[in-house]
N, C-alpha and C positions, 0 to 999 in steps of 0.2 A: 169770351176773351181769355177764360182762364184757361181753355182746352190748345187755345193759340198759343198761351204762353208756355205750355206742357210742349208743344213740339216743336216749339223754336230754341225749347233748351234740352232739349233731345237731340238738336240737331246740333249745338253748343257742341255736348259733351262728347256726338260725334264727332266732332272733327276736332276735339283737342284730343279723342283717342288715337284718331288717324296720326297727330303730332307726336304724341307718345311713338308711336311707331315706329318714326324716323323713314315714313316711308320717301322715296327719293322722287315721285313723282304726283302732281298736285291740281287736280281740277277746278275750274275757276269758271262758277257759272252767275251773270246776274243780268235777267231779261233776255234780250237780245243778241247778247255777247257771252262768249267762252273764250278759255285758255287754259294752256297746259304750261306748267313750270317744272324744269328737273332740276330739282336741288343736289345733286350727285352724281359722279362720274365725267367722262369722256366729252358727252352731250348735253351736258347743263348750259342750263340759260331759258328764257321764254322762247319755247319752242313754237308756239301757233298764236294768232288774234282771231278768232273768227265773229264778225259781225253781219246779221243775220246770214247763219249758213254760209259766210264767203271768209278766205281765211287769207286775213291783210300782211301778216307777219311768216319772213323766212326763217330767222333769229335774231333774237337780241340776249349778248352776254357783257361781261363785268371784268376785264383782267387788270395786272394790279403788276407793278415792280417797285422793288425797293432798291436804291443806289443809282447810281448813273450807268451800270453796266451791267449785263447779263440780261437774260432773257425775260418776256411778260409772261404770268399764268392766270389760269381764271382762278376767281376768286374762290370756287370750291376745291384751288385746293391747297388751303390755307388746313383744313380739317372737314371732318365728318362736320355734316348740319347739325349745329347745336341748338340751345333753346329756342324751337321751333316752336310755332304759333298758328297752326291753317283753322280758320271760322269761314266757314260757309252756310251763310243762311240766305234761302229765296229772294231775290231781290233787294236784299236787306243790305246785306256785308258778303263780301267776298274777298278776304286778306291773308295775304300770306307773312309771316314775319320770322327771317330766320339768319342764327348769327355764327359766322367762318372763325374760332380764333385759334394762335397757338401763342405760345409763351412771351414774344413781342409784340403780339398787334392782332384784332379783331376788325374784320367787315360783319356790321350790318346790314341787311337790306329787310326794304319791306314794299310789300306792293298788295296793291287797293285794284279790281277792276270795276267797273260802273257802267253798268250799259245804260241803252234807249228801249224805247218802247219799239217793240217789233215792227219792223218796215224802216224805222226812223233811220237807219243807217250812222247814228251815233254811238260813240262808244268811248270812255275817259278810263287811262291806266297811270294811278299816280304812284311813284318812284319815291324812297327815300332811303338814302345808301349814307351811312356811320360809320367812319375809319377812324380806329383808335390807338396809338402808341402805350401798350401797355407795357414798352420793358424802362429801363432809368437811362436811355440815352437818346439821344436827337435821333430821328428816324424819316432819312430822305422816300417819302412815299409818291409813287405816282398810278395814280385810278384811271382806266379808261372803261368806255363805253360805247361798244360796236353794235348797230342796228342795221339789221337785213330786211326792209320792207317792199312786200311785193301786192303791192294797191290791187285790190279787185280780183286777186286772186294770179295773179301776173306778173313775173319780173322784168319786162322790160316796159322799151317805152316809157319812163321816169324820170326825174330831174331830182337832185336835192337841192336845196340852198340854203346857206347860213343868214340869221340880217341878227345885225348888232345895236349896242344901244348907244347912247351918247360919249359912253366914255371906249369904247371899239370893242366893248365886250361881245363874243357871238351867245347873245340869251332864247334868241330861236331859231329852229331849222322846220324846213316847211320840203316835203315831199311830194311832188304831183305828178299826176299821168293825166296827160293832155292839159287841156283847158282844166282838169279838175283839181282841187287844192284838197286834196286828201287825206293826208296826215301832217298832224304839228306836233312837237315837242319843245316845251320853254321851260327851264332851267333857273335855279333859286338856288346859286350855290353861297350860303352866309357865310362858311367859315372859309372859303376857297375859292376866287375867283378861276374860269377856266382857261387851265395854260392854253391848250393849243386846240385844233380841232381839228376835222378833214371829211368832208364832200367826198367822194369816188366812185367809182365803180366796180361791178363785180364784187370778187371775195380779195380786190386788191390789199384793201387796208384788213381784212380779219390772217390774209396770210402774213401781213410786216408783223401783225402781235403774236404770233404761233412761228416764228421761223427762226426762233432759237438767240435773238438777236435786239438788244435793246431799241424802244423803236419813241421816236417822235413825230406825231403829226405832222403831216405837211401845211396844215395850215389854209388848207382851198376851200374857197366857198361856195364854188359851185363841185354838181360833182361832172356836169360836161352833156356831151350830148347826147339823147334823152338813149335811156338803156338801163341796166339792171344797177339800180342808183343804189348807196350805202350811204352811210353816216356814223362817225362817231364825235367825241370829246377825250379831253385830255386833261387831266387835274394834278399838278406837282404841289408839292407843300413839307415843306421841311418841319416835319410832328419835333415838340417838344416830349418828353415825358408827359405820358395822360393827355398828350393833347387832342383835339377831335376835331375831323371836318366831316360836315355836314351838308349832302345835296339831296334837295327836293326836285321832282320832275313831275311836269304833270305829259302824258300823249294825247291827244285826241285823234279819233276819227270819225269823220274827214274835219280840214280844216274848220275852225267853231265861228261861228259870229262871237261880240262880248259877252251877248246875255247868254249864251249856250255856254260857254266856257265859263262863266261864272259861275252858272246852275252846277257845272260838272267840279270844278275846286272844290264847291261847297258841298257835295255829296260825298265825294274822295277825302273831304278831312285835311284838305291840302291847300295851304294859308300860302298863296305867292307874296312876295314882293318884289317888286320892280327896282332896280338901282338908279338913282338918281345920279 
């Protein structure tokens, strides 16, 4: 037990070395699942998901505008990765935790992956992204979140769709190739409901956030007929001074029954709650 504990904190203070580093790119192994994350430059965002050996993800990135005009960026490049955090231990923990600020406002994010047991074809990536108004004036912020998933190793052949809760919130999006329910992601935004959202296709909606040009969801909930499906969200919120919003995410893949998805929140550290 004690020789166990010598190399799980060997492997601790490796990878707080690795953070010290500021190195910009981040390997995320645990069971059955890997990923790579660039925290810097051009190409940041989660570059891959591979579950057993098959790599479910094309991208998924984080871009951000402030006011009602001008264009989105992604959130690296708010600043260099600051108090970074990567722990990588076997099957144990796999987290990455690291924060964008400059002199009016900081993005958090942090991400947990959690795989299955080999062959299982499960796999949970839970999200938790902190926008905070650090200068003394109201600060119109608005966060989006672009995902590029290509099921099975495939981008076509795909569907996304939005389903909402009672009060017309969209709190999940469910992606599938064929009959199969493949990927989900459900949303627990406490301090920020989500403004707008969109369904589409291709690199439609990651070109409106890159095209120099203030953008708003259109709003669709499906993304149409089956083909290289996207998905994002949309979050507006008018920051007070010091004020914060805070979204939790948890993904799954493939689609989870409850108790699978339970199993997977409670191993991720990742507390849902559902809006009434």
């Amino acid at each position: 037990m004690r020789f166990l504990r010598l190399i799980l904190l060997s492997q601790v203070i490796a990878s707080v070395a690795a953070s010290n580093s500021h190195a910009a790119l981040y390997n995320f192994l645990f069971k059955n699942s890997s990923m790579n994350i660039e925290t810097a430059g051009p190409g940041a965002g989660v570059l891959n998901w591979n579950v057993d050996g098959v790599n479910n993800l094309g991208y998924q990135g984080f871009y951000f505008r402030v006011g009602g005009v001008g264009p989105e960026s992604m959130v690296q490049s708010i600043s260099a990765p600051g108090a970074v955090s990567f722990v990588q231990i076997p099957n144990v923990l796999s987290r990455l935790d690291v924060t964008y600020a400059n002199a009016s406002y900081s993005v958090r994010t942090v991400f947990q992956l959690t795989g299955g047991n080999p062959g299982s074809g499960y796999s949970g990536l839970s999200e938790t992204i902190t926008v905070k108004n650090l200068s003394g004036a109201p600060l119109d912020f608005h966060l989006f979140q672009y995902s590029d998933f290509n099921l099975f190793g495939l981008a076509g052949g795909q569907v996304s769709q939005f389903d909402f809760d009672l009060l017309g919130q969209p709190y999940k999006v469910t992606q599938t190739a064929g009959a199969s329910h493949a990927v989900t992601e459900i949303v627990n935004a406490s301090s920020a409901p989500v403004g707008h959202y969109e369904a589409n296709m291709g690199g439609l909606t990651l070109a409106s956030l890159t095209d120099g040009f203030a953008t708003t969801l259109n709003d669709s909930a499906l993304s149409g007929p089956p083909g290289d499906a996207t998905f994002a969200y949309q979050w507006d919120k008018l920051l007070q001074p010091n004020d914060t919003i805070m979204i939790s995410k948890l993904i799954v893949v493939p689609e989870p029954t409850t108790g699978s998805l339970i199993l997977l929140a409670l191993a991720s550290g990742l507390v849902m709650r559902r809006r009434k």
